[in-house]
N, C-alpha and C positions, 0 to 999 in steps of 0.2 A: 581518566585512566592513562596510565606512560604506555609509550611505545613499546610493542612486544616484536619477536621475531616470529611469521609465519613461515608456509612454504608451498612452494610449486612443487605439485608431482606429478606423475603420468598422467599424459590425458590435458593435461592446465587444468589442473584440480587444485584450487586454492586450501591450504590447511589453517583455517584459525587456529589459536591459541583458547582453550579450554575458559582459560577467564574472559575470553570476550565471551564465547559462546553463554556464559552464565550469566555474562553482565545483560546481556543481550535479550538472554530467555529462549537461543533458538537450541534447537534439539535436531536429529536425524531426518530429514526429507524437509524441511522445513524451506520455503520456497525466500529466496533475498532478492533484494533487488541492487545492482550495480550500476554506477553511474563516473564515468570518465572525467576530471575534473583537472586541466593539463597533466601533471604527472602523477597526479594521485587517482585510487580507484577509493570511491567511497561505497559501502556494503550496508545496508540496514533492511531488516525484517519488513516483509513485502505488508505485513499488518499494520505497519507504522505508519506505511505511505496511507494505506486504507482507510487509517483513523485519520488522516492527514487531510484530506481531500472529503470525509464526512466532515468534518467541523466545518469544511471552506462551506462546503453545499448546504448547511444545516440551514440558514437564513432563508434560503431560498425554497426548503419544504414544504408542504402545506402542513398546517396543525392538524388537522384530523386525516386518517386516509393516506392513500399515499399516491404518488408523482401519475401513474395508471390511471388511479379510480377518477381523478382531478381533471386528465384528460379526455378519459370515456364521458365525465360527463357534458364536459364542453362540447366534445363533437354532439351528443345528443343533443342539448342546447341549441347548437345551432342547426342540425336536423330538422328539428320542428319549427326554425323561422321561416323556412323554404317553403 
């Protein structure tokens, strides 16, 4: 997508332009996350990061159950070697 023109308003409230907002998918309260890059601010949907960091983590799941139930049972495990 080309360069658009935003704007600062009261407050340092950044205005996107309506086609990123679409390109984007974000809508009213919708939570971004911002990141300082020398003189660039880069801005993407805090969900992006979220799928971002599940795909990194997915390898390391267990296949059944989840990261909790994996641990509860280990400490039981090792409970009863005592």
């Amino acid at each position: 997508m080309p360069a658009a023109k935003g704007k600062i308003v009261e407050g340092g409230r950044v205005i996107l332009p309506a086609a990123f907002r679409k390109s984007m998918g974000l809508q009213k309260g919708d939570t971004v996350l911002m990141e300082l890059h020398g003189e660039e601010i880069r801005i993407r949907p805090a969900r992006s990061a979220l799928r971002r960091l599940q795909e990194k983590l997915r390898d390391y799941a267990p296949e059944l159950g989840s990261v909790a139930d994996e641990l509860i049972a280990e400490r039981r495990q090792e409970a009863t070697k005592e």
